[in-house]
N, C-alpha and C positions, 0 to 999 in steps of 0.2 A: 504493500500500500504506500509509504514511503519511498516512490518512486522517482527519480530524477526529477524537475522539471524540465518539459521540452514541448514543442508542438506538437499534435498528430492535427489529424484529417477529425478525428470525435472530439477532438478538444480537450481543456482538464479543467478538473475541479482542484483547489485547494483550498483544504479545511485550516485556517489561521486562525490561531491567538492573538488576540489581540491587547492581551493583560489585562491590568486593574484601570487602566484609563490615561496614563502618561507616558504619549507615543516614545520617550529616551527608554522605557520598558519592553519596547519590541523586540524580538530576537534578529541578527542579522538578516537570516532564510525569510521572516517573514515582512520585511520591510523591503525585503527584495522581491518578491510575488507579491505585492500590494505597489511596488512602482509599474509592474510588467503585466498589471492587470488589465485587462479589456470591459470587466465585469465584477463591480462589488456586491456580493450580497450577503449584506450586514445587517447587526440586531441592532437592539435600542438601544444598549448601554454602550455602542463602540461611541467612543467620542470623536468629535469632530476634527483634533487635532490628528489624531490615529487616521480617519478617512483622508484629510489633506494631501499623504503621501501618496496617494491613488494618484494616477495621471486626471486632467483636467477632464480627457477626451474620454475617459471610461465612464460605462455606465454606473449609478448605482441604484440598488434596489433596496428599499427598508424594510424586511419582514419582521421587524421586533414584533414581540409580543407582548403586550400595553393592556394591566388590569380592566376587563372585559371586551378586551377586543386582540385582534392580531392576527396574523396570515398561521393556518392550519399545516401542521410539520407536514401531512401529506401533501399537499398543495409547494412546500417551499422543497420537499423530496425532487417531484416532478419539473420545476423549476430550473435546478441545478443539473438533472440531465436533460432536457431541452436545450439549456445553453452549452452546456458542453458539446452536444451533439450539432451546433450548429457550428462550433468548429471554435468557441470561443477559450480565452484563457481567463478562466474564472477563479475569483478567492471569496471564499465564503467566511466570511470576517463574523469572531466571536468575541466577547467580549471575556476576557478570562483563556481559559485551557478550552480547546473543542470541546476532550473528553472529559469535564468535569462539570456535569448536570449543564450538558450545550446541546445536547442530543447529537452530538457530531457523531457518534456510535453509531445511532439510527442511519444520518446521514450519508455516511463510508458504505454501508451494508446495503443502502436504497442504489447510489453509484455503483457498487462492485456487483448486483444483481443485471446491472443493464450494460455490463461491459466497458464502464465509463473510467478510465485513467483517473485516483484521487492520490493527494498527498495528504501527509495528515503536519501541521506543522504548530510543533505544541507550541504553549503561552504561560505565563506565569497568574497561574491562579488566583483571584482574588483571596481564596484560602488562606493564603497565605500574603499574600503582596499587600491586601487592607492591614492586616494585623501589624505587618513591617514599618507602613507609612506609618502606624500611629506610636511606633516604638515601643511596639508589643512581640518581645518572640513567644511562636505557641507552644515551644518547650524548652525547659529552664532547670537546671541543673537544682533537685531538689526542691521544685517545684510543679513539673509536670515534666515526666517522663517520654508522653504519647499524646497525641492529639487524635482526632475524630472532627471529618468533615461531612456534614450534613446538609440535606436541603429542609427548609422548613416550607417548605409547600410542594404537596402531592396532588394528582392529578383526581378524582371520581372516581373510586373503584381497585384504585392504587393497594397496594399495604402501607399502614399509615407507618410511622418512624416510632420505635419504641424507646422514646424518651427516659423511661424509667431506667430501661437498664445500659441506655449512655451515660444517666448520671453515676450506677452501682460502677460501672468500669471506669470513673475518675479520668484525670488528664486532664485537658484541654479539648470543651467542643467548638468547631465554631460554624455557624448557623449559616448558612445562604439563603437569601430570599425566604427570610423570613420575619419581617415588620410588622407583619400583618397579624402572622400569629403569635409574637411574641409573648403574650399573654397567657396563652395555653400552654406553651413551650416554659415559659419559667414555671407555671403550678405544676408541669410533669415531672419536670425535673427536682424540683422540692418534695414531690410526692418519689420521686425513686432517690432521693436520701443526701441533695445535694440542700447545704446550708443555704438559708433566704437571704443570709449577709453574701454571697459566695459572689464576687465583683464581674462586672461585666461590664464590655466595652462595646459600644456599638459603631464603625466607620462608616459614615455617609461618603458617596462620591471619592473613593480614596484614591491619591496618588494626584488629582486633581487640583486645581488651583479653588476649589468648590470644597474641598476637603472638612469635613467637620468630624469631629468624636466626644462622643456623649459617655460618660462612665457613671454606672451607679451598679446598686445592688439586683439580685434579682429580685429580692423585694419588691423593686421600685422599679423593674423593666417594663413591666405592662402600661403605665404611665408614661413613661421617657420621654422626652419630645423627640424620637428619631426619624425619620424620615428614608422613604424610600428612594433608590436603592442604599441597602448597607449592609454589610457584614458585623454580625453579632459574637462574639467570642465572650466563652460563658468559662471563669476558671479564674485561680489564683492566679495567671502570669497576665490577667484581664488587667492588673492594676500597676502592673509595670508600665515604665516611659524609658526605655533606654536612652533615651536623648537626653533627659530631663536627668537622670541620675549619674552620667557620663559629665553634664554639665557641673554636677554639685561638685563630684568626686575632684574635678579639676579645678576647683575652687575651694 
């Protein structure tokens, strides 16, 4: 699947990371197939500075997917080999990793059933890249050993996320796309045995010049003033600022 780029005659798709939102975050492969692209098709969260690098002359298409609305993964399937097959060089631009809750999975598997050339070109995770921006690492020497990455929002019919015993397995969790539930999400995790004082940090927009971070308890997460999108990190290394303690130390 990680296949050279090159032309053919059916065209290629390229599944890009696009990181946590600050285009100096790209990987070189993927800032190099986003200049040589003919065809962006991007979600909601890639930012505008990340799109810029596209040539002026490529198309682009927005199939984010926007609380009660947004283009149907079948519909953005068929999409991506229609323009492949017209012979185009396409990058299918994700905000984060394809493979981490982008459905790029699906996406690879829809291309490789119709014969279509994909690359897969990973991204730095907001998983990981929110928690960094705000001078949180998700594991800490005698503090959290292991971390666990989660979405907090499942589809109708889904298996829901068993919150209880993410909280009995400790670490560090940190939440994706999950604002909405955040509510539910801290009384689960209280109910499978994690402390109400237990710190949490929420990144809106992170890496961004938009950037904000909210920290309070879980207590107090259902309330929070956080705002969507943001990665939620629920744990003792939640109340770290390695900037902020690097600065004391040196003073």
């Amino acid at each position: 699947m990680n296949a050279p780029h090159h032309d053919t005659a059916h065209g290629h798709v390229s599944l890009v990371g696009a990181g946590p939102g600050d285009p100096d975050l790209l990987t070189v492969r993927a800032a190099r197939r986003l200049a040589d692209a003919e065809v962006v098709v991007h979600d909601a969260l890639v930012s505008d500075a990340v799109l810029s690098l596209a040539p002026a002359t490529a198309e682009r298409i927005d199939v984010g997917k926007r609380p009660g609305q947004g283009v149907a993964q079948d519909l953005i399937n068929v999409l991506l080999v229609r323009l492949a097959r017209e012979g185009k060089r396409v990058v299918r631009l994700k905000g984060g990793d394809p493979f981490v809750f982008g459905r790029g999975g699906e996406e690879a598997v829809a291309l490789a059933e119709q014969g279509i050339v994909c690359e897969v070109v990973s991204g730095i995770t907001s998983a990981i890249g929110a928690p960094a921006a705000a001078g949180i690492p998700v594991t800490y020497r005698g503090l959290s050993a292991h971390f666990t990455v989660v979405t907090g929002h499942r589809q109708r019919g889904e298996t829901p996320v068993d919150w209880q015993s993410l909280a009995k397995a400790g670490g560090t969790i940190v939440v994706l796309m999950g604002v909405a539930q955040r509510a539910e999400i801290a009384a689960a995790v209280v109910e499978g045995g994690l402390a109400d004082t237990t710190p949490v940090a929420a990144v809106h927009r992170a890496t961004t010049g938009e950037q904000t971070v909210v920290r309070c308890s879980l207590r107090e997460l259902a309330t929070a003033p956080i705002e969507s999108p943001a990665v939620i990190v629920i744990g003792a290394v939640a109340s770290l600022n390695v900037q902020s303690i690097a600065a004391a130390v040196e003073h």
